[in-house]
C-alpha positions as CSV (number, residue, x, y, z in Angstrom):
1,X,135.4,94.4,104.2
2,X,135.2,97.2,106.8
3,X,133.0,100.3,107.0
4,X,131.9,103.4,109.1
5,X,128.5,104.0,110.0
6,X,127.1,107.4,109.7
7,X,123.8,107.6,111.5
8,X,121.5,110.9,110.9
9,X,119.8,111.5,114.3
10,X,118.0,115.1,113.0
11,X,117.8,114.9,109.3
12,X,113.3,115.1,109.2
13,X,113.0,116.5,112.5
14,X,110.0,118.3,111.0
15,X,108.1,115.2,110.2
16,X,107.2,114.7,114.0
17,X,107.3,118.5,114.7
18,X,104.9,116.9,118.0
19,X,107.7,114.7,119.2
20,X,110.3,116.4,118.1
21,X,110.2,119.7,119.9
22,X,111.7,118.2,123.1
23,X,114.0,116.1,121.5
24,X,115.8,114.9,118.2
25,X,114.2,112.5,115.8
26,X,116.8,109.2,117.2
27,X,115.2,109.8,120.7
28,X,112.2,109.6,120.1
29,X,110.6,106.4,122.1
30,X,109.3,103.5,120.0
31,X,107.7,99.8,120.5
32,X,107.5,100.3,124.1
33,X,110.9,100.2,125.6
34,X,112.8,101.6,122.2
35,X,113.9,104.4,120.9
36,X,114.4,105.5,117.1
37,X,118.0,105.2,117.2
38,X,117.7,101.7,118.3
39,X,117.2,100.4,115.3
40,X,119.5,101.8,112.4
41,X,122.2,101.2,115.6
42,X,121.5,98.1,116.3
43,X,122.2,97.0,112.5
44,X,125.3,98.2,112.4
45,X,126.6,96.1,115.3
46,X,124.6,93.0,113.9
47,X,126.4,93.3,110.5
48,X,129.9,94.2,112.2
49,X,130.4,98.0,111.8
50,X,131.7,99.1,115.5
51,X,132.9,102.4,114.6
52,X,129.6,104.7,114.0
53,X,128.9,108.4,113.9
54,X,126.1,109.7,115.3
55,X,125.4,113.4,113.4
56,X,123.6,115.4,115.8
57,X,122.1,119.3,115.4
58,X,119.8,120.0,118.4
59,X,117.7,118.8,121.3
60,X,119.7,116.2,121.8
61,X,120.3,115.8,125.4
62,X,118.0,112.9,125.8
63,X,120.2,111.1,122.7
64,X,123.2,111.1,124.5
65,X,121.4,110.0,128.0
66,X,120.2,107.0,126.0
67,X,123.3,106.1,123.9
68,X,126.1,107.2,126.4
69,X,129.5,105.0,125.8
70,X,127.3,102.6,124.1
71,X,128.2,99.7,126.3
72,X,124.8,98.4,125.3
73,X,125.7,98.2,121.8
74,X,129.3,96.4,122.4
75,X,130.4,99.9,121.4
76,X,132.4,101.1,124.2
77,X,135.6,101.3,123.1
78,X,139.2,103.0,123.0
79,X,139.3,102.5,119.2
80,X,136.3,103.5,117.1
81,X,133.0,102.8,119.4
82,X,129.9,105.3,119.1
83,X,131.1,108.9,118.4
84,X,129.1,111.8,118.7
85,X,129.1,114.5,115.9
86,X,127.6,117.6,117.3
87,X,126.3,120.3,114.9
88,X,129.0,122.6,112.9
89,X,127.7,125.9,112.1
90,X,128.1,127.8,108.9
91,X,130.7,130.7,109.4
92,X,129.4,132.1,106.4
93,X,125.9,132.7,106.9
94,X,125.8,132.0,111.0
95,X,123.3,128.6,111.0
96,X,123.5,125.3,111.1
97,X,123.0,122.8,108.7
98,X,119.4,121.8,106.8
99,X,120.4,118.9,104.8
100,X,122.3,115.9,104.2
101,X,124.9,116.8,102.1
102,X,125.8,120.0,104.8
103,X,125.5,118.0,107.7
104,X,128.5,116.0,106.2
105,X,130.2,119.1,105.6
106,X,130.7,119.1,109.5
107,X,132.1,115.8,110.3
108,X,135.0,116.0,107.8
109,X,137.8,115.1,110.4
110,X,135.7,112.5,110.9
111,X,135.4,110.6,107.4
112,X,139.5,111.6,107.4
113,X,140.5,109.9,110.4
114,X,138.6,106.7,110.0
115,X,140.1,104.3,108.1
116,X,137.1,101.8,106.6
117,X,137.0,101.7,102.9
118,X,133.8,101.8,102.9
119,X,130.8,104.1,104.8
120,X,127.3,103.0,105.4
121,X,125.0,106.2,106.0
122,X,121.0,105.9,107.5
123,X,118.7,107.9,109.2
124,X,116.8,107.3,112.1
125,X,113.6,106.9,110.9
126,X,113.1,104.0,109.0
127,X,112.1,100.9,111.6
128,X,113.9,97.9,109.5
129,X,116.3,94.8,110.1
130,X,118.8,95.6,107.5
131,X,122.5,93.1,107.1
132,X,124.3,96.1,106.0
133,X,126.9,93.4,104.6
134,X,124.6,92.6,102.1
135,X,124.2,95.5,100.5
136,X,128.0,96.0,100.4
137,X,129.1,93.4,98.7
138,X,126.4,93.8,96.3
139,X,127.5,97.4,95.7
140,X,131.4,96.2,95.3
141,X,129.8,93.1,93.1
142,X,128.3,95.4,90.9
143,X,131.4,98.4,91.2
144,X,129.0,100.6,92.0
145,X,129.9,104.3,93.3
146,X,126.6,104.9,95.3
147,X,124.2,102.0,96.1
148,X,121.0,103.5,97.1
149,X,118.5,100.9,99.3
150,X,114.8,100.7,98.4
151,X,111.7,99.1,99.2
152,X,109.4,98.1,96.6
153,X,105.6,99.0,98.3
154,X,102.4,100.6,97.1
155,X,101.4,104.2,97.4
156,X,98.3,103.4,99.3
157,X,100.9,102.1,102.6
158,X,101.6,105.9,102.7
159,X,100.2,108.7,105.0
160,X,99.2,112.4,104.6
161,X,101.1,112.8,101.2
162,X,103.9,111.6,102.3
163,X,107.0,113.0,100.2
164,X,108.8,110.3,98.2
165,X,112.4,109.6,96.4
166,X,111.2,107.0,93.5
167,X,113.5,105.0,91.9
168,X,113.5,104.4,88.6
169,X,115.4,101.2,87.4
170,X,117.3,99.2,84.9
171,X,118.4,96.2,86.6
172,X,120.4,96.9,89.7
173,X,121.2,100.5,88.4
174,X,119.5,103.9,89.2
175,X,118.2,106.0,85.9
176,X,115.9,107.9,87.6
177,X,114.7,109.6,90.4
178,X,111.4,111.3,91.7
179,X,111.1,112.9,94.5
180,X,107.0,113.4,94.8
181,X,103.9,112.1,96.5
182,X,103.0,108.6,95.2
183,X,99.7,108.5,93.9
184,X,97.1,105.9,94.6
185,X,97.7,102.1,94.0
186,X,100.9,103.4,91.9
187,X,103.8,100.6,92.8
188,X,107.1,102.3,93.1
189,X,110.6,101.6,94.1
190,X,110.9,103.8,97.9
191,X,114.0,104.9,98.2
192,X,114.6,104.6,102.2
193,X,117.5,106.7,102.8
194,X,120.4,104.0,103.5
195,X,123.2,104.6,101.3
196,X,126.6,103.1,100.8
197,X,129.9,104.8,99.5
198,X,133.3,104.3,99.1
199,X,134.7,106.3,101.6
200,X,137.3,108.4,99.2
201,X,134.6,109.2,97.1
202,X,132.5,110.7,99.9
203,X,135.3,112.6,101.1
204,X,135.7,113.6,97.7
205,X,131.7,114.7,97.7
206,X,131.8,116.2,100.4
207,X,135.2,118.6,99.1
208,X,133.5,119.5,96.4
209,X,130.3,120.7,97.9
210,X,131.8,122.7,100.0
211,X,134.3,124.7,97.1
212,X,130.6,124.6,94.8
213,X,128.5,125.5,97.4
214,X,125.9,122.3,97.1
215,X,123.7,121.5,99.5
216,X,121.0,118.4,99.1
217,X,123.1,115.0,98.6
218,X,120.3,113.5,96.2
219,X,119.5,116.9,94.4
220,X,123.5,117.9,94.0
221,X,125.3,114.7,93.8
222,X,122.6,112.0,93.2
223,X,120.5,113.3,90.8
224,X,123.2,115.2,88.7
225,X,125.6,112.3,88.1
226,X,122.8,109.6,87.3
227,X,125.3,109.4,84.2
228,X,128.3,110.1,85.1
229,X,128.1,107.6,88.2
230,X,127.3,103.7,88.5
231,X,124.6,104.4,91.0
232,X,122.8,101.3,91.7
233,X,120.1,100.1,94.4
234,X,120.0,97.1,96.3
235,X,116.4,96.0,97.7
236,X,114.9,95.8,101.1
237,X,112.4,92.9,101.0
238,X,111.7,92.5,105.1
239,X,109.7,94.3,107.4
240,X,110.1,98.0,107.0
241,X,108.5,100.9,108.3
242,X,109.3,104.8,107.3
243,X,107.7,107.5,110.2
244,X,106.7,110.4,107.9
245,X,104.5,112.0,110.5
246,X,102.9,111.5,113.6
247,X,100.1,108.9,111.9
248,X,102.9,106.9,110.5
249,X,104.4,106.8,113.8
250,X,101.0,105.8,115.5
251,X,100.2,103.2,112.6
252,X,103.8,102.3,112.9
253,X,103.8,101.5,116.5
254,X,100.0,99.8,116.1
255,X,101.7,97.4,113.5
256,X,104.0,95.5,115.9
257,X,100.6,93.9,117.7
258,X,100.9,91.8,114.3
259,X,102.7,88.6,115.4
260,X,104.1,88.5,111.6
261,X,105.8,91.9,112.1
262,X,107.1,91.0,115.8
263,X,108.8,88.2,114.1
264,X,110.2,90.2,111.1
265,X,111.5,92.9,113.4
266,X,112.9,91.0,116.1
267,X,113.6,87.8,115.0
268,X,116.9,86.3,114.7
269,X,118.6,89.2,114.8
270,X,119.1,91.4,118.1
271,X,117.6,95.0,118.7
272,X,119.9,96.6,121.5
273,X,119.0,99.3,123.4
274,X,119.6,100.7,127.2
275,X,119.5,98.3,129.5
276,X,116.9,99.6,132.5
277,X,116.3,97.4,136.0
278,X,112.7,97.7,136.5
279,X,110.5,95.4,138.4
280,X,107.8,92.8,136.6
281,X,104.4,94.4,135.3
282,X,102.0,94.3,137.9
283,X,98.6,93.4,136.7
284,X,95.5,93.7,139.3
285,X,92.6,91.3,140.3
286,X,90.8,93.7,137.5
287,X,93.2,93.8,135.5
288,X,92.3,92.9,131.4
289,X,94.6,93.1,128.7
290,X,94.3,92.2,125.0
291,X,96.5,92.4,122.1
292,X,99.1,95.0,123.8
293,X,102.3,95.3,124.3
294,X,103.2,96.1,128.0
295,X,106.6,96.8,129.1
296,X,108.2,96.2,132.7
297,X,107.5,97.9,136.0
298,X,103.7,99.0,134.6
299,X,100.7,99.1,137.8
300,X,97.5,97.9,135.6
301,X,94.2,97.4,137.3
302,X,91.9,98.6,134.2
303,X,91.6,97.1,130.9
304,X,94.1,97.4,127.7
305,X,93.6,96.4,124.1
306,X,95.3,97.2,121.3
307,X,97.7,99.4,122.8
308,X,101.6,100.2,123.7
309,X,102.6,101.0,127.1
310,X,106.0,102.2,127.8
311,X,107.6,101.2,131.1
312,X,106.1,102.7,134.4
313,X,102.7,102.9,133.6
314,X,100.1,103.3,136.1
315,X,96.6,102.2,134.9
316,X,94.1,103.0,137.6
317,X,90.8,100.6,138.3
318,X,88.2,101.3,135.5
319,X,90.4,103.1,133.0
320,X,90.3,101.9,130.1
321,X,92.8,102.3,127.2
322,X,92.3,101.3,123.5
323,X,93.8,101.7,120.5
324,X,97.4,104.1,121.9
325,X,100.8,105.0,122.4
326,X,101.1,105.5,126.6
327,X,104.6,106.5,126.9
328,X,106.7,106.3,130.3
329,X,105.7,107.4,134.0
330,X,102.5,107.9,132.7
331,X,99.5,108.1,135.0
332,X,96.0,107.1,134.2
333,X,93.2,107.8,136.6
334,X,90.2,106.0,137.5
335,X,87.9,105.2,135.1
336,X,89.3,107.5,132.5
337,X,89.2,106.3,128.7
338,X,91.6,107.0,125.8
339,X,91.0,106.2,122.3
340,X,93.5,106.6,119.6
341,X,95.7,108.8,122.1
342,X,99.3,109.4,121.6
343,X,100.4,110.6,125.3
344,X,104.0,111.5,125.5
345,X,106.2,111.0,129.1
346,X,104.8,112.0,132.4
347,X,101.4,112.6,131.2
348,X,98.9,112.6,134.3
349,X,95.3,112.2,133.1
350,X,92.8,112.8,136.6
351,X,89.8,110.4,137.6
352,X,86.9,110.2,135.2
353,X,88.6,111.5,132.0
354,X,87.7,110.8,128.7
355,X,90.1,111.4,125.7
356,X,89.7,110.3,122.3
357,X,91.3,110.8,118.8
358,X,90.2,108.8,115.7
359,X,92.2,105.8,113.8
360,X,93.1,108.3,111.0
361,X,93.8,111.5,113.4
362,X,95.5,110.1,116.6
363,X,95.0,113.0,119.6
364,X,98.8,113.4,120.8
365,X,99.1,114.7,124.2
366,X,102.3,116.9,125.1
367,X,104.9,115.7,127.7
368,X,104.4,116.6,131.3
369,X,101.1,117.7,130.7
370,X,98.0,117.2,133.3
371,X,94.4,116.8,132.1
C-alpha cells in the first residue's frame, strides 16, 4: 500500500499575513524549536510515505534552509526523499497560482513520474498526529474516490470568524459541504484539509482542470461530483489544532503548556525536525520559571510563566515575560515586561520596557525589530 505525499507549504499564506511576509506558511516557527512543516512531515515518515512533495510559491528561502535533503526526516535519498516543487507560473495570464487545484497544475511531471497508487495531500497548517495509513485503508475499505479528513469540534474553538469547509454526512460518505463561518455552539464536521486520492484519478483531475479551466479543488472537483463520486471522510479524533490567524496561532502555541496536549502531540509518535547543537538553558540565581516551555541554549535571569521561548533567548535580570511567543535570538532587557506579545526572530527590546497585548489581541512584534 504505497503513496506520495503532497505537502502545501503556501496554500493560506494570508491567514498569518504577520508571519508570513518573510516567509511561507511551512516555516513559520512553532512550539519552540518547530516549525509548521514539522508536523504534516513528520506524519508522513511515521506512517511510511518517504517520497513527499513539498509545493512551494514564494518566500521560501528559510523552507529550504530548514528542510534541506531532509536527512532529519530519514528522507535523504537517491530514490524518492523530499522534493521540492517550486512555483509554475501561468503562461496565459503571467501569475502564479492562488489555489489548490492550480498549484497541482504545476507539479504534473511530478504525480507522472511517481509511481504510488495512492497520494496523500495536507497543508501546513493544521498541528495534528495523523497515521495517514489509517485513513487509506479506510478510503480503499470503503472504494472511495476522495476521502476527505475531518474533525468533529464546536464553533465556539474557532477565532475571528474563521472560514470553514462543513461536512455534511451519511455514514462515512460526504453529501454536503459548507464552506462558511460556524456559528455559535453549532457542532460541525471541520473539514481539515488532508485528502486522499488515487493517484490516476488526480492525474486525471488535474488534466481536466487544466483543458476546463477550473481552479478551486473543493469548489470544481469536490463540490460538483458530490454525486457523481464516492467521496467519503474519515475522522480525526486526537489532538488537533488549525492556525486561521495570528490568535489561533498564539492560542495554539499557549495550548501545548497543557500536559494533556503535550502528550497528544508528542506522544508515541516522533515529531522530526532540524537537528541544531546548542548548549543547555542557562537559568540564573534569579532566575523563575513557571508553566513554560524553554528551549536549549536560552540565558534566563528574570521570571517566565506561561510562555514559549524559542532557542537563544536572553532574558535579562528583572524582565519579566508572561503569557508569549519569544521566538529565537531574541533579547530582553532589564526589567522590561511583555504580556501577551508575539515577538518574531531577533527582536531586541532595551532596559525598562514595557509591552503588552491582551489574551484576545496578542501585540506581534516584527522580526529584527528594536524597541
Amino acid at each position: 500500500m504505497r503513496a506520495v505525499g503532497i505537502i502545501f507549504s503556501n496554500i493560506h499564506d494570508n491567514n498569518l499575513p504577520e508571519l508570513a511576509r518573510i516567509r511561507t506558511l511551512g516555516s513559520i516557527p512553532f512550539g519552540g524549536r518547530y516549525r509548521l512543516i514539522d508536523f504534516p512531515l513528520s506524519n508522513m515518515v511515521n506512517s511510511g510515505i518517504d517520497t513527499v512533495g513539498i509545493i512551494t510559491k514564494s518566500n521560501y528561502q528559510s523552507l529550504m534552509d530548514h528542510v534541506g535533503s531532509g536527512k532529519d526526516w530519514d528522507l535523504a535519498r537517491k530514490d524518492g526523499g523530499v522534493i521540492f516543487l517550486p512555483p509554475f507560473g501561468d503562461i496565459s495570464n503571467d501569475r502564479l497560482y492562488t489555489s489548490r487545484l492550480e498549484a497541482l497544475k504545476g507539479v504534473t511531471n511530478f504525480l507522472f513520474r511517481a509511481d504510488e497508487e495512492y497520494v496523500v495531500m495536507t497543508d501546513c497548517d493544521n498541528i495534528c498526529k495523523l497515521n495517514y495509513n489509517e485513513v487509506i485503508e479506510q478510503h480503499i475499505k470503503n472504494n472511495a474516490d476522495i476521502t476527505m479528513v475531518y474533525k468533529k469540534c464546536n464553533g465556539n474553538d474557532y477565532v475571528d470568524n474563521a472560514v470553514l469547509t462543513k461536512l455534511s454526512l451519511d455514514g462515512d460518505r460526504v453529501v454536503g459541504v459548507n464552506i462558511s463561518s460556524p456559528e455559535e455552539n453549532e457542532e460541525i464536521n471541520s473539514f481539515i484539509n488532508i485528502y486522499v486520492i488515487k493517484k490516476s484519478l488526480l492525474q486525471n483531475i488535474v488534466m481536466d482542470s487544466i483543458s476546463h479551466n477550473k481552479r478551486h479543488f473543493t469548489k470544481d472537483v469536490i463540490i460538483s461530483n458530490l454525486r457523481s463520486m464516492k467521496i467519503c471522510a474519515y475522522e480525526y479524533k486526537g489532538y488537533y489544532s488549525g492556525i486561521s490567524s495570528l490568535q489561533a496561532y498564539f492560542n495554539c502555541n499557549l495550548s501545548l503548556l497543557d500536559k494533556k496536549n503535550r502528550i497528544e502531540l508528542f506522544g508515541d509518535r516522533n515529531v522530526f525536525t532540524k537537528v541544531r547543537d546548542s548548549a543547555p538553558t542557562k537559568y540564573g540565581n534569579c532566575a523563575v520559571v513557571k508553566n513554560s516551555m524553554i528551549a536549549d541554549g536560552c540565558e534566563i535571569e528574570g521570571e517566565v510563566e506561561n510562555s514559549i521561548i524559542f532557542r537563544n533567548v536572553k532574558v535579562a535580570r528583572g524582565a519579566v515575560v508572561k503569557n508569549s511567543i519569544v521566538m529565537q535570538n531574541t533579547v530582553l532587557g532589564e526589567k522590561s515586561i511583555l504580556n501577551c506579545i508575539i515577538a518574531d526572530k531577533n527582536v531586541v527590546v532595551r532596559d525598562k520596557k514595557v509591552l503588552s497585548g491582551s489574551e484576545n489581541h496578542p501585540f506581534y512584534i516584527g522580526k529584527g525589530i528594536m524597541i
